[in-house]
C-alpha positions, 0 to 999 in steps of 0.5 A, a space after each residue: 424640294 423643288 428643282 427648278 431649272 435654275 437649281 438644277 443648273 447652279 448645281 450641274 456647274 458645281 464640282 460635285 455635281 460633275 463627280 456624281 454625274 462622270 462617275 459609277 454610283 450605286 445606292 445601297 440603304 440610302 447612302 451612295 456610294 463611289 464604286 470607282 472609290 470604294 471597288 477599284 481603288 487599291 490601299 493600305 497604310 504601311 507607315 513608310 510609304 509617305 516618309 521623306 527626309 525633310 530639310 531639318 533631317 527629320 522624316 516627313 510627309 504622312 497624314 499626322 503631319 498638317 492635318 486638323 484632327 477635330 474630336 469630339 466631346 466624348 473622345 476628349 474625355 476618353 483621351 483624357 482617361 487614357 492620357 497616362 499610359 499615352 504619355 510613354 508613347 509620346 515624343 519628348 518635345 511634345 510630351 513635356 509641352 502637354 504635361 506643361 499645360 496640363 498644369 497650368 489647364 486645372 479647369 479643363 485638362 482635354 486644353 492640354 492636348 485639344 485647342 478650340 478651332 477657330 474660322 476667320 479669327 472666330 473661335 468655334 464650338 469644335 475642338 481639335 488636336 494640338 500641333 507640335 511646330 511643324 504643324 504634326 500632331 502631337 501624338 504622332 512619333 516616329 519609330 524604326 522598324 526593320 531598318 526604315 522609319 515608321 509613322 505611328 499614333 502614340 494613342 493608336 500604339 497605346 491601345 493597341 498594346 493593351 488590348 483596348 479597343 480604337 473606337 471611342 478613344 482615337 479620334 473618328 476622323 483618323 480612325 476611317 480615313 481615306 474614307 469620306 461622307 460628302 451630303 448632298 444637295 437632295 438628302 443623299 450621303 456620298 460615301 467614297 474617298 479623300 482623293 485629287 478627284 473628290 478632295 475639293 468637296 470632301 473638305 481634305 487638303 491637297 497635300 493629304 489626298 495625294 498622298 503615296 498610299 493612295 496616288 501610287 498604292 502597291 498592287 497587292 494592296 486591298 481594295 479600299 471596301 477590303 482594308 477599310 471594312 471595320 470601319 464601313 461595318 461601324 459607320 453603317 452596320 454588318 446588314 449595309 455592308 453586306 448589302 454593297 457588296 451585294 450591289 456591286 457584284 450583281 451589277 445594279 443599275 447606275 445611280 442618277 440625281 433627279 438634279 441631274 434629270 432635266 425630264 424630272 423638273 417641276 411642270 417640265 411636261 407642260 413647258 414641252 
């Protein structure tokens, strides 16, 4: 692509555009990644931290709760597969609202627990997870343990006590989280997280970005390449991993757009 002054201006005044330019990027096998993010950036979820009591006296204020969990075919068929030994893990309320609709869902059962998203009133070709009413997603539950309340997933839960592996099964977008995938204008792929710097491009909310985890993480916490490691190893393979490390330990150079280089537009040289 050709980047005239005029692109190069319209992106300079995007937000984006400021966050790549004010922040320390390295490149690694193609994907930039957000060394502020990803190296100094501490967390760990403990399914505590962000419960508050909310008016109605139920504990509140996690990640399940408000979000658009959207899945794909391939995990609403394994979610599917697995619904029986997720039913027992599941709240009451939500649990006989699904088993209701899975009655009625004869022609597409995944209906019972996904709902097609829809943009502007227009129904999509996506799918997300259903919500109970206040808006927590309808797989998430509440447990005590050690004498504070716990936030878990009824799927996570399940796996877990059999063995079975996450991935395929629970959905991608809560698997990775805080992890983030920004494309950008010139076919580079930011990889850095949710948070009130980045959730404006990241297509996270407000609400999610701020929350206790990683506003205000303990200071024993991992760092985020640390604790989110699996997850950077599925997305990118063992070879990229290693690779950022590599790159952030040895000090590499700062990443810059040839949008963000005003001596790399098209016939700069000639126009002096």
């Amino acid at each position: 692509m050709a980047f005239t002054p005029e692109l190069h201006q319209y992106f300079g005044i995007e937000t984006l555009g400021s966050y790549v330019r004010s922040h320390e990027i390295v490149e690694v096998d193609g994907v930039l990644a957000d060394v502020d993010a990803l190296f100094r950036r501490r967390y760990v979820c403990d399914c505590t931290s962000c419960l508050e009591c909310a008016a109605d006296g139920h504990p509140a204020g996690d990640c399940c709760h408000g979000a658009e969990i959207r899945v794909s075919p391939g995990e609403r068929q394994a979610i599917l597969q697995h619904l029986s030994g997720i039913l027992p893990y599941m709240e009451p309320a939500p649990r006989q609202a699904l088993e209701a609709r899975l009655a009625r869902e004869r022609h597409d059962p995944t209906l019972a627990f996904c709902h097609p998203v829809q943009v502007h009133g227009r129904r999509t070709d996506l799918c997300a997870l259903r919500r109970q009413p206040n808006t927590d997603c309808i797989f998430r539950t509440v447990k005590e343990a050690g004498g504070r309340p716990h936030a878990w997933c009824a799927i996570h839960s399940y796996l877990l006590d059999c063995g079975l592996p996450l991935w395929g099964v629970k959905p991608l977008t809560c698997l990775v989280w805080p992890l983030a995938l920004v494309p950008l204008c010139d076919g580079h792929l930011l990889l850095t997280v949710h948070s009130l710097d980045s959730y404006m491009f990241t297509g996270e909310g407000r609400f999610h970005a701020s929350r206790p985890c990683l506003v205000s993480p303990p200071p024993s916490a991992p760092f985020v390449y640390q604790t989110c490691e699996p997850d950077l190893r599925r997305l990118f393979g063992d070879a990229f991993y290693e690779h950022l490390l590599a790159a952030v330990q040895s000090g590499t150079a700062r990443w810059a757009p040839a949008w963000g280089r005003p001596e790399l537009w098209p016939g700069k040289s000639s126009a002096g």
